[in-house]
N, C-alpha and C positions, 0 to 999 in steps of 0.2 A: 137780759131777761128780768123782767120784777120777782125780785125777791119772792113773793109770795110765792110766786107760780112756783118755782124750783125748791121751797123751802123744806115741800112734803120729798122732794125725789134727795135721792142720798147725794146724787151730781147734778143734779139738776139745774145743770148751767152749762151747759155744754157752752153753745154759740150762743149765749145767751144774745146772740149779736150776731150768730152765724158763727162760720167757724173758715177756717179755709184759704184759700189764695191760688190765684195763677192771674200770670200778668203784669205786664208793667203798668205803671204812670201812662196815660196815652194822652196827648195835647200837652201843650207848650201855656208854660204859667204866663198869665195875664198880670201884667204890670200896675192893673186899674182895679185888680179884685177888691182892695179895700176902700177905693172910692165910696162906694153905696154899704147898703146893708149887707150885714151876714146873717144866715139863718142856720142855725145846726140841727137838722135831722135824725133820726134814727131809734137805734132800740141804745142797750146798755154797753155799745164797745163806745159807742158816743158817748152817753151820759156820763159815763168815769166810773161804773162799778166796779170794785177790784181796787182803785186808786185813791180812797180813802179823803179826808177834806168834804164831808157831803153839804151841801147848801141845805138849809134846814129849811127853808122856804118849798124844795121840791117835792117833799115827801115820797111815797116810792118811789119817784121817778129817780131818784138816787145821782143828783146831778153833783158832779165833784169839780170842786175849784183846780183839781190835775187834770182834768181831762184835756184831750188835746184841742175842741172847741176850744174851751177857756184862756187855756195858754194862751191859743193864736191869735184873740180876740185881745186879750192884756197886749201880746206883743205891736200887733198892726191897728187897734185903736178906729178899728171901719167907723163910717157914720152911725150905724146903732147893730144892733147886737141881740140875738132870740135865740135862746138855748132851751131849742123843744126836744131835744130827742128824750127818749124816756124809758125806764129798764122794763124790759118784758114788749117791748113794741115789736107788733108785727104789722106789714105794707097795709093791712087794715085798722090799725091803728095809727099809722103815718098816715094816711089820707082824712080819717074821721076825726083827729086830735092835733094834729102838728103844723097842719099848711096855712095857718092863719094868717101866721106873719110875713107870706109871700107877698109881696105887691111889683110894681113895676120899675119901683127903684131900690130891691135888691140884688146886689151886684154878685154876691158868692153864698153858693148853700155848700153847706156839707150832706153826708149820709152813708147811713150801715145801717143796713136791714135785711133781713131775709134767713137767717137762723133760725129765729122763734118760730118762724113760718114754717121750717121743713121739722121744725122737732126734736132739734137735737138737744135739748135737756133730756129729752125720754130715751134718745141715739146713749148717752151718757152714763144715764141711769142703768139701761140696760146694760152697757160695758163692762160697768163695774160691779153689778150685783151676777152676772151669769156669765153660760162659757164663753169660750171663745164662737164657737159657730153661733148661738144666738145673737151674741155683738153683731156678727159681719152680717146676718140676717135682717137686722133691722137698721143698721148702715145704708144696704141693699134698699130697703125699703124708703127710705128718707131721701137716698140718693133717686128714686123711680120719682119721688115729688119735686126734686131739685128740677128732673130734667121734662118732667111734663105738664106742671102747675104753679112752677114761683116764674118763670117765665112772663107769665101775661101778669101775675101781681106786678111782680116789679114796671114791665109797664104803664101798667094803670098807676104807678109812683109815681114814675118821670114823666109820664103825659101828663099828669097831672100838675106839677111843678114846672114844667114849662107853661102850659097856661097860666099860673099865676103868678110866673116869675119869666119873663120869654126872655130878657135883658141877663140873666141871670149866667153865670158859672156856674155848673154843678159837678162838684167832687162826690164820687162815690168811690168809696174806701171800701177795701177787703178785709178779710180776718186772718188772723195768724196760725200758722201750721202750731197745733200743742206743744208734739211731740219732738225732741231730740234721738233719733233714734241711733240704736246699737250700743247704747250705754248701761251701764248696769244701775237699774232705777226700780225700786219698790213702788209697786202699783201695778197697772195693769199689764199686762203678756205684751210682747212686743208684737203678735201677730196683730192683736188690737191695735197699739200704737199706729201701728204703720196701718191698717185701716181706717180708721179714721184722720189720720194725716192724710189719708189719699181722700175721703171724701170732703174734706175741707178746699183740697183742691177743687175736685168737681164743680162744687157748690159755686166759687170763687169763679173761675172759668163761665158760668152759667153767667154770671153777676157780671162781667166785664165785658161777656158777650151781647148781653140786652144795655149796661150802659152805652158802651160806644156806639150801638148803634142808633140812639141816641143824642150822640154828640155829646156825650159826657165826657169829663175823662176820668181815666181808673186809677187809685191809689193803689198798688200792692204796697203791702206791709210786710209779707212773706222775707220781703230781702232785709229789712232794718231789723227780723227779729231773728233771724238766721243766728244761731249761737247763744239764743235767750229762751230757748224754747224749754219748755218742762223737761227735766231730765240732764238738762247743761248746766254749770257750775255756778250763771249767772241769770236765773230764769227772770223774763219780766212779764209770767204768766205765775196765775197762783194756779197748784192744783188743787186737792179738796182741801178744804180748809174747814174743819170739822167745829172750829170756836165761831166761823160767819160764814154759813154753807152759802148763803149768795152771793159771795164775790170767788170763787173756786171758777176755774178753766177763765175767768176774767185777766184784762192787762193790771197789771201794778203801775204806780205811779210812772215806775222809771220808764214801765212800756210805753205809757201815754207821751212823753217828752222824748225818751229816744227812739222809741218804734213809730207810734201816728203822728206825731207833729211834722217831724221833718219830711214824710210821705204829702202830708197835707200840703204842707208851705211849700213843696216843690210844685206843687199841682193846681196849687189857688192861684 
């Protein structure tokens, strides 16, 4: 999410990027993805908010030298390289700002998007400021947009990115479950927690549903962050972070190289 957006809400970061997961990797890595170009897609779980290192050239778009783009890009050295995704992007901002650099000899895009789209900085904000039944009410609410209106965004994305890229690989990456649940953790209720770790699913599920069909295939991230999640001993999610409220419910460095990269690199 841009910074801005979320800077007035107390968590206002929820999925700054979406939030969520179900599903695996679907399709078998292409041995050729880094022949042509790569394009990285998305809102702020792409750009590296959370992950510190920010390229001073991006300005909000808060693009960090940890992100797992970046990494993969240092490591496999494709023929050129476009790190558009950008924090606070929603599928109408991936289509009106991001697909420039698609052409016909781009070999591998990435992409995460659809968070900002259903809301859940406000999902967030909500959680933490009121009770338990308002959280799960506006949960409710965000989850009724997951399932009857990010649907046709998201295609109008990947329709879109295959016309401009038809040669193209496209990874679409999920979000991370927050919550470690059943641990003894200051913040939110655990009826919370476990609400919105179930709607992270949902969400995720919707997102792996409309890729594959597609012929995408899906990064889960759910499994490399299993035991990093908010609340675990080793988290590679920040939670509110009250000194830089826009990198809160985001990946931390170590998430980006141990959690998305390795999802990525099996999947490109």
């Amino acid at each position: 999410m841009r910074r801005s957006r979320f800077t007035g809400f107390v968590t206002s970061l929820l999925l700054a990027a979406g939030l969520g997961l179900t599903g695996a990797a679907s399709a078998q890595a292409s041995p050729t993805a880094a022949a042509g170009g790569y394009v990285a897609l998305g809102d702020s779980y792409s750009s590296g908010v959370g992950a510190g290192s920010y390229i001073s050239s991006s300005g909000n778009c808060d693009r960090s030298t940890k992100a797992f783009p970046y990494l993969w890009n240092a490591a496999h050295s494709p023929s050129s390289f476009a790190f558009n995704a950008c924090s606070g992007a929603t599928t109408d901002d991936v289509l009106a700002g991001q697909l420039g650099s698609l052409n016909s000899s781009t070999s591998l895009v990435s992409l995460t998007v659809g968070g900002n789209d259903a809301g859940f900085s406000d999902v967030m904000t909500t959680c933490v400021l009121q009770s338990d039944s308002t959280c799960l009410s506006r949960i409710n609410t965000a989850k009724a947009y997951v399932a009857n209106t990010l649907p046709a965004k998201l295609d109008a994305v990947y329709n879109a990115i295959t016309a401009k890229a038809p040669s193209a690989r496209v990874v679409v990456i999920g979000y991370p479950r927050f919550y470690l649940l059943g641990q003894t953790c200051l913040g939110l209720s655990e009826t919370k927690r476990s609400a919105i770790n179930d709607a992270a699913d949902y969400m995720d599920a919707v997102i792996k549903t409309r890729a594959t069909a597609h012929r995408f295939a899906f990064g889960d991230v759910r499994t490399t962050f299993t035991g990093h999640e908010i609340c675990s001993g080793d988290s590679w999610l920040h939670s509110v972070d009250w000194l830089d409220i826009g990198e809160s419910y985001h990946p931390t460095a170590a998430g980006h190289s141990g959690g998305y990269l390795p999802v990525f690199t099996n999947a490109a």
